[in-house]
PyMOL Python script that loads the backbone (N, CA, C, O; Angstrom):
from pymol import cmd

cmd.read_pdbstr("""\
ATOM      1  N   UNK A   1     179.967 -60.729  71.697  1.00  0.00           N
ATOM      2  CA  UNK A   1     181.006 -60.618  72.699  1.00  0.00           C
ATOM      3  C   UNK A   1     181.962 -61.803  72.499  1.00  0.00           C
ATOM      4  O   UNK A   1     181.461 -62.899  72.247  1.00  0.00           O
ATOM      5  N   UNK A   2     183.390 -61.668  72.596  1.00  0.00           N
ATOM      6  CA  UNK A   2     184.234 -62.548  72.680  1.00  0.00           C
ATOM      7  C   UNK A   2     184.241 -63.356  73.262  1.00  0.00           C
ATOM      8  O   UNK A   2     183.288 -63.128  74.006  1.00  0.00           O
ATOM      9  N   UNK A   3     184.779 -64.595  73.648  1.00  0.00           N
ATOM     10  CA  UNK A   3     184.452 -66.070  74.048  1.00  0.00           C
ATOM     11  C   UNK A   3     185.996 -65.149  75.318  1.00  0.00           C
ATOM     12  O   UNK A   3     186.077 -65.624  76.450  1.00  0.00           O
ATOM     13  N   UNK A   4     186.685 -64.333  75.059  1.00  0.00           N
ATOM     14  CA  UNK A   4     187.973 -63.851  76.110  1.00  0.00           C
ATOM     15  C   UNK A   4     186.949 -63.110  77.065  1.00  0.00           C
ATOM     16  O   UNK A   4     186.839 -63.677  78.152  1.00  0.00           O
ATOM     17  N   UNK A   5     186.393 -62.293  76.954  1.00  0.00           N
ATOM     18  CA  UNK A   5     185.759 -61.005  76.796  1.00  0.00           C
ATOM     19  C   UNK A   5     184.604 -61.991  78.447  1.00  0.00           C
ATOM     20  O   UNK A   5     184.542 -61.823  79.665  1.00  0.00           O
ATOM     21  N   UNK A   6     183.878 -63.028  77.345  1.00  0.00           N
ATOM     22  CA  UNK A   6     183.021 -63.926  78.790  1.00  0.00           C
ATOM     23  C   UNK A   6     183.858 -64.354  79.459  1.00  0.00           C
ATOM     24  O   UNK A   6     183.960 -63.744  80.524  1.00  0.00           O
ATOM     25  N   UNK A   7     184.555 -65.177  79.324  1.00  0.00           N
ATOM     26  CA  UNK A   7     185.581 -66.024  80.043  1.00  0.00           C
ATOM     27  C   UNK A   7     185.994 -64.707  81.267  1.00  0.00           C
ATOM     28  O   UNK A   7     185.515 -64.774  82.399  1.00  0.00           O
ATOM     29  N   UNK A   8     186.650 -63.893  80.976  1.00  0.00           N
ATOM     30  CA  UNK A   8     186.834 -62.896  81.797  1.00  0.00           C
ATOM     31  C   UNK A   8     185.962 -62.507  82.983  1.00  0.00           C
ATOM     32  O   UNK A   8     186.347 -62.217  84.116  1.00  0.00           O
ATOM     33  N   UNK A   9     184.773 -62.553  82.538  1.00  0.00           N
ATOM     34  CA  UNK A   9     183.669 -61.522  83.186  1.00  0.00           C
ATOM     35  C   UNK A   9     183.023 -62.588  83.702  1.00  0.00           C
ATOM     36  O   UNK A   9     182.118 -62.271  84.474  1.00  0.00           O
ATOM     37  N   UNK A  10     183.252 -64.280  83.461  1.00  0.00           N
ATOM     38  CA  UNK A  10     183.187 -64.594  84.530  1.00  0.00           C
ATOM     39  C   UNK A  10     183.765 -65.316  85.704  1.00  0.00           C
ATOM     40  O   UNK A  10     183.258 -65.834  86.699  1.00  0.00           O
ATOM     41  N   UNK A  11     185.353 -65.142  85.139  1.00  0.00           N
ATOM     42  CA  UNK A  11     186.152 -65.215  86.269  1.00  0.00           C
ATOM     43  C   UNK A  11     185.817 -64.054  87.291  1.00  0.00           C
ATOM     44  O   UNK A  11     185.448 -64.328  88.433  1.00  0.00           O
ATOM     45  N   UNK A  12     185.929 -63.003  86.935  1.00  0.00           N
ATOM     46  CA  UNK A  12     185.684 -61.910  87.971  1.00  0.00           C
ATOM     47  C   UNK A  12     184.595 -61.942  88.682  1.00  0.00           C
ATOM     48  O   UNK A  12     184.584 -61.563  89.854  1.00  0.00           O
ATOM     49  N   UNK A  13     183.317 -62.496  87.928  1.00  0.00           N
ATOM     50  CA  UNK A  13     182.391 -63.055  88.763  1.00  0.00           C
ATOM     51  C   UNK A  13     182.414 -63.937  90.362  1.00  0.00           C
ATOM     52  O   UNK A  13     181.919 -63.725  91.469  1.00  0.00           O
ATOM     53  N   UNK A  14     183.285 -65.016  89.751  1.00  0.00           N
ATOM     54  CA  UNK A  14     183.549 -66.140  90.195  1.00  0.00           C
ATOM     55  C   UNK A  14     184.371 -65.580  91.758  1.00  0.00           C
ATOM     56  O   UNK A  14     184.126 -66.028  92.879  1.00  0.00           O
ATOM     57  N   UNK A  15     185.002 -64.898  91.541  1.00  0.00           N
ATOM     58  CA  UNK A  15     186.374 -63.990  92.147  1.00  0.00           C
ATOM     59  C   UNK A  15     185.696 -62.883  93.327  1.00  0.00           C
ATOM     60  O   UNK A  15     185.900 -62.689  94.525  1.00  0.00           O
ATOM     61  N   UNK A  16     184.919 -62.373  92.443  1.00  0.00           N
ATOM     62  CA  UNK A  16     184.759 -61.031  93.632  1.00  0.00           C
ATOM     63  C   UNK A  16     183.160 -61.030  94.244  1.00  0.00           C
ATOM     64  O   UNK A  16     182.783 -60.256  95.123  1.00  0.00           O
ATOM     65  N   UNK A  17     182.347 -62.013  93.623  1.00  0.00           N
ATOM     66  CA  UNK A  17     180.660 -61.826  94.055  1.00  0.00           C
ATOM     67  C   UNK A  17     180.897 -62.538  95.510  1.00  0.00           C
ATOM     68  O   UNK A  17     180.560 -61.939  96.531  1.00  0.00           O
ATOM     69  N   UNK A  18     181.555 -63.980  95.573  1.00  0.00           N
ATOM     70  CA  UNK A  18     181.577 -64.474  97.043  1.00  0.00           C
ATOM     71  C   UNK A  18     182.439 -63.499  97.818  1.00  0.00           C
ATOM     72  O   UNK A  18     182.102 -63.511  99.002  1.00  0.00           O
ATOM     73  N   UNK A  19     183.079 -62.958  97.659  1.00  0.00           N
ATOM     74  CA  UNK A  19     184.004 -61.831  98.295  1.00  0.00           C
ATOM     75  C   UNK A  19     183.000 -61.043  98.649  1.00  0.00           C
ATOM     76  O   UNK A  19     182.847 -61.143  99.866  1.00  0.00           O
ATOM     77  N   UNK A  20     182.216 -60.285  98.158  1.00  0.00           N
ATOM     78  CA  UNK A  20     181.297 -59.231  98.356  1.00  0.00           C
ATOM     79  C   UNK A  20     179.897 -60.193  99.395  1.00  0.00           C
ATOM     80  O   UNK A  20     179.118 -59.765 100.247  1.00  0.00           O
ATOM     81  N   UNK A  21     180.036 -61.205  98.976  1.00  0.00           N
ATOM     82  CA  UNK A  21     178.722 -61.755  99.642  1.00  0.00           C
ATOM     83  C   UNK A  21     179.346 -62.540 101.355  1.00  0.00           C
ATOM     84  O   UNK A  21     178.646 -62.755 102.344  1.00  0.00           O
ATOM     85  N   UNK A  22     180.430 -62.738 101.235  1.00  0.00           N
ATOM     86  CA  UNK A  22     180.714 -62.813 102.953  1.00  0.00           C
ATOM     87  C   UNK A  22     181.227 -61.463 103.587  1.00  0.00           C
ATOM     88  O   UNK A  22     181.617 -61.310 104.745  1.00  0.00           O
ATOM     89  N   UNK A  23     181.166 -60.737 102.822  1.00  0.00           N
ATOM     90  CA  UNK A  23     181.444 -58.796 103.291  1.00  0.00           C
ATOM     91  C   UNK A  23     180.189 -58.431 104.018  1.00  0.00           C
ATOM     92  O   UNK A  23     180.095 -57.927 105.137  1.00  0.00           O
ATOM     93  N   UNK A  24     178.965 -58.873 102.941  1.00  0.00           N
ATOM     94  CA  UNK A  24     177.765 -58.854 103.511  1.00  0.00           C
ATOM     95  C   UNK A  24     176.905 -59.503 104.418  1.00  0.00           C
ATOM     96  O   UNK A  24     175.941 -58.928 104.923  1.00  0.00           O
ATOM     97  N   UNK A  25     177.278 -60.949 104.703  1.00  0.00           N
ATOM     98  CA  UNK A  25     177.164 -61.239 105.512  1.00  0.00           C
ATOM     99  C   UNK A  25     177.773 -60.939 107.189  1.00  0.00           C
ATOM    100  O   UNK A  25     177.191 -61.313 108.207  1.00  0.00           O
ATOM    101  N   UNK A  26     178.866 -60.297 107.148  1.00  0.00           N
ATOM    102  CA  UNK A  26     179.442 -59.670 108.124  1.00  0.00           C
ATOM    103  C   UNK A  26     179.225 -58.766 109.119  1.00  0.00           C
ATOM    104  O   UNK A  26     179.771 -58.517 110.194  1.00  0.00           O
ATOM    105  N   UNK A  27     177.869 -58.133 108.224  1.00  0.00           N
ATOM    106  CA  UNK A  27     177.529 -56.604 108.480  1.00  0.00           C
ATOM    107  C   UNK A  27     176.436 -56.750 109.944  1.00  0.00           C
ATOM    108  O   UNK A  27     175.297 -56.857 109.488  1.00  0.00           O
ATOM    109  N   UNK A  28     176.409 -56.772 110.809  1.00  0.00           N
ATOM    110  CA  UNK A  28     175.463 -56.462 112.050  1.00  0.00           C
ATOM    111  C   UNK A  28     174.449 -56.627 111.645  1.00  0.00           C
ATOM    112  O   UNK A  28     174.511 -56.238 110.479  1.00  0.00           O
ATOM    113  N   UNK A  29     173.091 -57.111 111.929  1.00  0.00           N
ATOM    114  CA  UNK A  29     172.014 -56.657 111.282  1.00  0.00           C
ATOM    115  C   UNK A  29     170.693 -55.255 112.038  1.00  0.00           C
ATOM    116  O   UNK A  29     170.502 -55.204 113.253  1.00  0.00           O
ATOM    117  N   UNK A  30     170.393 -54.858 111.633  1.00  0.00           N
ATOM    118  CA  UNK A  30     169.700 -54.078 112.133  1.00  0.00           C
ATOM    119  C   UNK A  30     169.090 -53.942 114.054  1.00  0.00           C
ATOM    120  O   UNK A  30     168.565 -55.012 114.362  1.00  0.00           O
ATOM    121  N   UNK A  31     169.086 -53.505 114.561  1.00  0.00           N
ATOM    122  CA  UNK A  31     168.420 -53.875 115.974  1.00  0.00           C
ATOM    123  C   UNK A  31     167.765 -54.536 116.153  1.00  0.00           C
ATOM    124  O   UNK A  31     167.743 -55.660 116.654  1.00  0.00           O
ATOM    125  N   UNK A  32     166.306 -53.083 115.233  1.00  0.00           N
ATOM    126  CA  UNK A  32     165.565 -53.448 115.004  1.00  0.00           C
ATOM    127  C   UNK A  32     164.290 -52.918 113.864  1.00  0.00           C
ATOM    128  O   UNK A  32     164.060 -51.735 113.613  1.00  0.00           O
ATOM    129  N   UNK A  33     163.523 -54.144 113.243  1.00  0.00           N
ATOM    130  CA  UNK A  33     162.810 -54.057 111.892  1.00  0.00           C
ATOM    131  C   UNK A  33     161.428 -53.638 112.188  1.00  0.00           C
ATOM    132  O   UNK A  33     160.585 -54.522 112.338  1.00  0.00           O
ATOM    133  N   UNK A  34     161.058 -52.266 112.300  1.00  0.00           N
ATOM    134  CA  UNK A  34     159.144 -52.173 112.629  1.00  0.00           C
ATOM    135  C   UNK A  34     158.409 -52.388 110.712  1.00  0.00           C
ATOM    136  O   UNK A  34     158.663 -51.912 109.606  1.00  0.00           O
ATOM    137  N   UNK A  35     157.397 -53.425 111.324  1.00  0.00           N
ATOM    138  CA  UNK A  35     156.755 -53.564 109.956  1.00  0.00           C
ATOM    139  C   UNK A  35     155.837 -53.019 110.048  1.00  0.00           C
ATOM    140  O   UNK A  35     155.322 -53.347 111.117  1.00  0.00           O
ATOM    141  N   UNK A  36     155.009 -52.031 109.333  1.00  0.00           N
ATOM    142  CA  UNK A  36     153.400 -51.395 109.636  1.00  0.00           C
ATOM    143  C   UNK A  36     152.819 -51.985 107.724  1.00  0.00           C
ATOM    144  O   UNK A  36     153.422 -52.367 106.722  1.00  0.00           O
ATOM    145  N   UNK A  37     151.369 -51.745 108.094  1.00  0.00           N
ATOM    146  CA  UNK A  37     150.709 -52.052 106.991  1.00  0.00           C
ATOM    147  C   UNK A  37     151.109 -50.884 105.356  1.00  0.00           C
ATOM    148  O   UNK A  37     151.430 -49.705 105.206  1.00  0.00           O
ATOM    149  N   UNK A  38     150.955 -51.575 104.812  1.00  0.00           N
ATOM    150  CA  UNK A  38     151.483 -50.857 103.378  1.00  0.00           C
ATOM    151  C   UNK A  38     150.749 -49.456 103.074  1.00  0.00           C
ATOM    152  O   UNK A  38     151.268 -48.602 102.354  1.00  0.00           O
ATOM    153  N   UNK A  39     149.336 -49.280 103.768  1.00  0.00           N
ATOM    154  CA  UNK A  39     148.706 -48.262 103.737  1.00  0.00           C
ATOM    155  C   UNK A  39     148.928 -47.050 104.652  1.00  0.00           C
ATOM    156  O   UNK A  39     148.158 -46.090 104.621  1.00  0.00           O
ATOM    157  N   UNK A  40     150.277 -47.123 105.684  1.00  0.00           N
ATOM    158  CA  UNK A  40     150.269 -46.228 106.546  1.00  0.00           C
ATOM    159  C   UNK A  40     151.425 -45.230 106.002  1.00  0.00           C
ATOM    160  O   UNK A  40     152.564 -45.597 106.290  1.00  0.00           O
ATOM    161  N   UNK A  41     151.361 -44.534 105.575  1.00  0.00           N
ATOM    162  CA  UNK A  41     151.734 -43.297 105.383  1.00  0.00           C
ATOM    163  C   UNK A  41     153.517 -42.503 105.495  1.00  0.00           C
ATOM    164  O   UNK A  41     154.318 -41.781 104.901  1.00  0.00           O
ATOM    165  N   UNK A  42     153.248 -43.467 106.967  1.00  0.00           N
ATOM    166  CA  UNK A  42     154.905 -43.301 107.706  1.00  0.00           C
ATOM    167  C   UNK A  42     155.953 -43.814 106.890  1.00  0.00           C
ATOM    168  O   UNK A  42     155.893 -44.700 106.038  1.00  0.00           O
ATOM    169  N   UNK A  43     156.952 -43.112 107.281  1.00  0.00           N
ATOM    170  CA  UNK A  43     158.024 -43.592 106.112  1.00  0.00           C
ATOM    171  C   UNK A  43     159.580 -43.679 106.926  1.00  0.00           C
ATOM    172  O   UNK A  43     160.615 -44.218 106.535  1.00  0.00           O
ATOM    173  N   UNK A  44     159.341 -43.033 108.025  1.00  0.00           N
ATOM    174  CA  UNK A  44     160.360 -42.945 109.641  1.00  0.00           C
ATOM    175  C   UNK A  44     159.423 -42.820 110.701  1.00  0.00           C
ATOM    176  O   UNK A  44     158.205 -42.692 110.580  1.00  0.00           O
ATOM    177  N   UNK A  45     160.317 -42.882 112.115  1.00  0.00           N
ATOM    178  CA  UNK A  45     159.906 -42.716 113.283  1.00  0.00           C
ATOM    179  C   UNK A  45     160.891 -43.102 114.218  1.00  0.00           C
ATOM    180  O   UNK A  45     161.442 -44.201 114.140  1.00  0.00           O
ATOM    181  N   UNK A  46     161.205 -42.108 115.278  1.00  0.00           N
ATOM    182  CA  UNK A  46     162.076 -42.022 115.980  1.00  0.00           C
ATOM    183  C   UNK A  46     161.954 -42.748 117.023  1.00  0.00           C
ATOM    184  O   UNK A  46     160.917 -42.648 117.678  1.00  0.00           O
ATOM    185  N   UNK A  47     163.091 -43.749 117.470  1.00  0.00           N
ATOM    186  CA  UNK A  47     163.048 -44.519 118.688  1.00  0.00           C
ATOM    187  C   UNK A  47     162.125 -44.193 119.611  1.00  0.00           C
ATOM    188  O   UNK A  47     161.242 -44.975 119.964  1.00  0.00           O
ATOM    189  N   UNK A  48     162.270 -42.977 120.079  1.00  0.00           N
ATOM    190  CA  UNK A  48     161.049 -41.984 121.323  1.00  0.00           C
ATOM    191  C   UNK A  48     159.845 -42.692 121.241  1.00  0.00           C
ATOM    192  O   UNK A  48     159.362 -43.433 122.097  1.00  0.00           O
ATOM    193  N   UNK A  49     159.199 -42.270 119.637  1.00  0.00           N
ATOM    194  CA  UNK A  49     158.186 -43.062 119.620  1.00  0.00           C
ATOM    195  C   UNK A  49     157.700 -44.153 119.157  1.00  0.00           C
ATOM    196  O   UNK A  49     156.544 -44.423 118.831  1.00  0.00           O
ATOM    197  N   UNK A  50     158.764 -44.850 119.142  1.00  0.00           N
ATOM    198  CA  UNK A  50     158.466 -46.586 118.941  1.00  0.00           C
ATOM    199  C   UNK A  50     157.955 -46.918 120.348  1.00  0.00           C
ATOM    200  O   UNK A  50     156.847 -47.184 120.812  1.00  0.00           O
ATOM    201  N   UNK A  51     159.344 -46.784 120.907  1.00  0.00           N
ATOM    202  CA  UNK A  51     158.873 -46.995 122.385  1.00  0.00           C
ATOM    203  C   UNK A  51     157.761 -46.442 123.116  1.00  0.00           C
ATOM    204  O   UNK A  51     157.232 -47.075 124.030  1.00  0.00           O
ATOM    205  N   UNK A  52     157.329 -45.154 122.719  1.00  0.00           N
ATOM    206  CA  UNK A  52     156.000 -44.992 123.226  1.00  0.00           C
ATOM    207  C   UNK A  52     155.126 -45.437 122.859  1.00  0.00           C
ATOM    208  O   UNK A  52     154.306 -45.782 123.709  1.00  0.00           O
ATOM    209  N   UNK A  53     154.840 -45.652 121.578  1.00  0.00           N
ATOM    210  CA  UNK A  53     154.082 -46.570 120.674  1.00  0.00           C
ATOM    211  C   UNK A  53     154.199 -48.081 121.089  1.00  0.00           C
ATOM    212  O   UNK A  53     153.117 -48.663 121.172  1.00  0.00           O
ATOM    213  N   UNK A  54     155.246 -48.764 121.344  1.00  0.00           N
ATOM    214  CA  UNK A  54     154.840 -50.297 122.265  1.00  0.00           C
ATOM    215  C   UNK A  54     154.620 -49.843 124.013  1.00  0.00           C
ATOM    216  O   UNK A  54     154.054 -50.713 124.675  1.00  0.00           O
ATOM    217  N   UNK A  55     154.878 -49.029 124.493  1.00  0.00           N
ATOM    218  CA  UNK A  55     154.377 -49.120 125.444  1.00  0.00           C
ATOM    219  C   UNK A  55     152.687 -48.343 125.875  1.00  0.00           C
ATOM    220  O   UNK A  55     152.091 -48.307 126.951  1.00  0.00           O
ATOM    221  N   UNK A  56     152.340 -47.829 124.589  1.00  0.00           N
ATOM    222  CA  UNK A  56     150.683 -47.421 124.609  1.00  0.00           C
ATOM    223  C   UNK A  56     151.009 -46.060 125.221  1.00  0.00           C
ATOM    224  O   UNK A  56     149.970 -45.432 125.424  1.00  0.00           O
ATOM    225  N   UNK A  57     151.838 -45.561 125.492  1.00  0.00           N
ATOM    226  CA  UNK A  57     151.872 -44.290 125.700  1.00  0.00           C
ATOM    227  C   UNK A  57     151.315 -42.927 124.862  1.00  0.00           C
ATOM    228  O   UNK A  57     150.876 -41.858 125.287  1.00  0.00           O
ATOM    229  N   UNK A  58     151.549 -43.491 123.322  1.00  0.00           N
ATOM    230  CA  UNK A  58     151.615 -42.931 122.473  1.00  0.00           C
ATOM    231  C   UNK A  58     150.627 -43.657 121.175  1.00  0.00           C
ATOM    232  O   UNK A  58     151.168 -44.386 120.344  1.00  0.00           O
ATOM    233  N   UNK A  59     149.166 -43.362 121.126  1.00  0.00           N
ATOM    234  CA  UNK A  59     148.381 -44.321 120.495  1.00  0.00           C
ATOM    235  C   UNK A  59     147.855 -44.014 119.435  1.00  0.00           C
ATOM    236  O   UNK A  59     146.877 -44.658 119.056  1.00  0.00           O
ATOM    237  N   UNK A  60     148.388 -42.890 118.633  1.00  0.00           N
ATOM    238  CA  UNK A  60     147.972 -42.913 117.306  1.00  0.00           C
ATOM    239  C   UNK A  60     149.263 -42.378 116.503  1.00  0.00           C
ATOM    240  O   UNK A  60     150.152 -41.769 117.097  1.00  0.00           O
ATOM    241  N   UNK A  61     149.330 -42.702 114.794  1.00  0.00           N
ATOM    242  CA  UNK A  61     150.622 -42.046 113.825  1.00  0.00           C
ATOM    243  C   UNK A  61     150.267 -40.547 113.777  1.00  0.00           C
ATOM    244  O   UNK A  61     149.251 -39.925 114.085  1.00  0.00           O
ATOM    245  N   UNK A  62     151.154 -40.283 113.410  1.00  0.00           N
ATOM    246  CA  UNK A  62     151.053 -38.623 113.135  1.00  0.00           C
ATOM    247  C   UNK A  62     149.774 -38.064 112.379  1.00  0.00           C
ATOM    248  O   UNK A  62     149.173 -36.990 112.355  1.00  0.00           O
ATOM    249  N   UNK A  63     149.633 -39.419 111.719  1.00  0.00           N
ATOM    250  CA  UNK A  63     148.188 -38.933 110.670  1.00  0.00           C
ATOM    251  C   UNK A  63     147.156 -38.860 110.857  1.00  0.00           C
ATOM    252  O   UNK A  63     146.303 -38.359 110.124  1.00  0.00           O
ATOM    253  N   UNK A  64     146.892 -39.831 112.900  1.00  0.00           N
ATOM    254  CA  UNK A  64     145.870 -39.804 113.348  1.00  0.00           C
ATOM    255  C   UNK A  64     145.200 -40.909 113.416  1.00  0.00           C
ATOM    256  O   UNK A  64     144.241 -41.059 114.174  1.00  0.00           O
ATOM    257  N   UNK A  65     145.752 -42.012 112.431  1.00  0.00           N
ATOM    258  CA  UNK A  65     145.789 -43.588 112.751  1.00  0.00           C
ATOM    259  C   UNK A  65     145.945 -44.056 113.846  1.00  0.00           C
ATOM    260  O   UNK A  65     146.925 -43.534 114.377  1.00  0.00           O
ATOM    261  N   UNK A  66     145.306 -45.041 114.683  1.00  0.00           N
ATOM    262  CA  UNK A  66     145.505 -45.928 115.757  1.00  0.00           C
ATOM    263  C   UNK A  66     146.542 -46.716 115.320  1.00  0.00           C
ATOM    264  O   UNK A  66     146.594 -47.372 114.280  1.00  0.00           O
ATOM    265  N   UNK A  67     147.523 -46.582 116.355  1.00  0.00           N
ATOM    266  CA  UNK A  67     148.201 -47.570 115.910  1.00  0.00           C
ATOM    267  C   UNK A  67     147.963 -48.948 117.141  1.00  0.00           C
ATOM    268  O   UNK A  67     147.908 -48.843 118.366  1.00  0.00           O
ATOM    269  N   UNK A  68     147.864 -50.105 116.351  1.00  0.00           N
ATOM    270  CA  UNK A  68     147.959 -51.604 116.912  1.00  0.00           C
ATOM    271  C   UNK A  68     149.112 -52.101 116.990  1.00  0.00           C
ATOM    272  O   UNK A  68     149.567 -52.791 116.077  1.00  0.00           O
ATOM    273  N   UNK A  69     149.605 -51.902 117.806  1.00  0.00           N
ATOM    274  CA  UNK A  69     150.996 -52.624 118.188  1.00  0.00           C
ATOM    275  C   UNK A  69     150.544 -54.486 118.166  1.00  0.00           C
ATOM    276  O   UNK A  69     149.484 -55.039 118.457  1.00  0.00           O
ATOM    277  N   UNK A  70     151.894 -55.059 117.682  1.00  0.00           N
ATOM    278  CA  UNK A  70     151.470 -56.877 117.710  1.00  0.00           C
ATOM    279  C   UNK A  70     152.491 -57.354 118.893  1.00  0.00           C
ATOM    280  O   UNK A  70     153.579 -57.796 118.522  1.00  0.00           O
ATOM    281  N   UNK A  71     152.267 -57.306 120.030  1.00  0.00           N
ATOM    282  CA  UNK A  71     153.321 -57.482 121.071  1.00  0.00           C
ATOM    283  C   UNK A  71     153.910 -59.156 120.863  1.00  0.00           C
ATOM    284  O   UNK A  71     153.297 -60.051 120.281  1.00  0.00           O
ATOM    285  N   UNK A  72     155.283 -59.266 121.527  1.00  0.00           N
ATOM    286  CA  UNK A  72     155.687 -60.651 121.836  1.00  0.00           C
ATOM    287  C   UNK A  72     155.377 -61.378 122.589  1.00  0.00           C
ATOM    288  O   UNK A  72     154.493 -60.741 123.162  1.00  0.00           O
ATOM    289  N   UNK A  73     155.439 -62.414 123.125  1.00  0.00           N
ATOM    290  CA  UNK A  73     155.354 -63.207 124.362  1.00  0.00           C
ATOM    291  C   UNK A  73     156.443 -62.641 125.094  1.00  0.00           C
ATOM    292  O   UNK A  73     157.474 -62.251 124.547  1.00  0.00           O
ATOM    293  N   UNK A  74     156.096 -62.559 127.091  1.00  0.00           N
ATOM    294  CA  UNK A  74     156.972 -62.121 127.624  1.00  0.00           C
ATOM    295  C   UNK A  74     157.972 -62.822 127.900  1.00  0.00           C
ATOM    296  O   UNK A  74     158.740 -62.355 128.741  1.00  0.00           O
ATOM    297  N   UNK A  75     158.262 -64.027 127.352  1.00  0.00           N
ATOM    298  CA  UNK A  75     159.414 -64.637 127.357  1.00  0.00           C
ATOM    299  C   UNK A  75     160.709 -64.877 125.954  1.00  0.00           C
ATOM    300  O   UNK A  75     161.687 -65.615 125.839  1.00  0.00           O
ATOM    301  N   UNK A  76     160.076 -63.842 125.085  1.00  0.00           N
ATOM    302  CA  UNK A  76     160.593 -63.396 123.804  1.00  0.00           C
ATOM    303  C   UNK A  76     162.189 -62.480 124.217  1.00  0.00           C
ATOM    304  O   UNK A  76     162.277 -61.362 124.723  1.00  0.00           O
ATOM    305  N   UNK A  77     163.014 -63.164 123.906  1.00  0.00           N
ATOM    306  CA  UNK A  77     164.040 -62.444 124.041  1.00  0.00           C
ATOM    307  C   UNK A  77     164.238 -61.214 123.453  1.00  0.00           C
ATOM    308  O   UNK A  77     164.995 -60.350 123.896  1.00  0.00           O
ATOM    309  N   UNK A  78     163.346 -61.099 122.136  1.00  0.00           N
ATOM    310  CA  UNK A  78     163.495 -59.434 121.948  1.00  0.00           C
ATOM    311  C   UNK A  78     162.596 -58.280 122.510  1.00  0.00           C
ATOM    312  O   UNK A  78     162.565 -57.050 122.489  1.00  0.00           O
ATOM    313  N   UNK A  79     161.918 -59.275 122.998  1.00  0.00           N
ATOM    314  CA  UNK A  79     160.811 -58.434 123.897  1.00  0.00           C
ATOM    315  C   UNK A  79     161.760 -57.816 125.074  1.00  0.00           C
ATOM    316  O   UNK A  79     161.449 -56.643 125.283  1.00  0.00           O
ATOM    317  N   UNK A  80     162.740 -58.233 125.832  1.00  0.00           N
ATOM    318  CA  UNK A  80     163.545 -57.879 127.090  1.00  0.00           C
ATOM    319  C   UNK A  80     164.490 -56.956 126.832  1.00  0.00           C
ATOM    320  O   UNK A  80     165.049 -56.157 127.584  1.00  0.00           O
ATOM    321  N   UNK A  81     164.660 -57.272 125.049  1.00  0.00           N
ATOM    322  CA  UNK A  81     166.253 -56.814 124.483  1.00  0.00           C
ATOM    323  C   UNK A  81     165.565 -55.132 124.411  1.00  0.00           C
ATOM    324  O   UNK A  81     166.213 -54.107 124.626  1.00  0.00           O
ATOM    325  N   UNK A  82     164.166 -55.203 124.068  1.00  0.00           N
ATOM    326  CA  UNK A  82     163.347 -53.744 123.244  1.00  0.00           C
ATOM    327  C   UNK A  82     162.784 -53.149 124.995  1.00  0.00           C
ATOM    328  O   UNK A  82     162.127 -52.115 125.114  1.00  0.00           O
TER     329      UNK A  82
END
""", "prot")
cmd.dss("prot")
cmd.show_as("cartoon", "prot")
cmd.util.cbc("prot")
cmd.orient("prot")
């Protein structure tokens, strides 16, 4: 590759990656992130039953798994926000 050819590719680097990376930083972030163990099956789940699922309403996955909810402290601001 040309010594023009790099020089180029990494001005444009230089030019458009921080451009793209405070674009991305911009972006809202999610509500909210449910983590379950790598072995559970689920791959979605609808608000309905998140929330029934932290409030024990709703105590096993579709597959028949218990699910263990890991609650916050009640002074957890996302605990009030959820």
């Amino acid at each position: 590759m040309s010594r023009a050819v790099v020089l180029l590719l990494l001005v444009f680097a230089a030019i458009v990656l921080p451009a793209e990376v405070a674009r991305a930083d911009k972006r809202p972030p999610p509500p909210y992130v449910v983590v379950v163990n790598t072995a559970n099956a689920t791959t979605s789940a609808s608000r309905r039953f998140l929330g029934d699922a932290f409030l024990k309403k709703t105590t096993r996955w579709p597959n028949g798994d218990v699910i263990l909810p890991v609650d916050q402290s009640e002074d957890a601001g996302v605990r009030r926000r959820f």
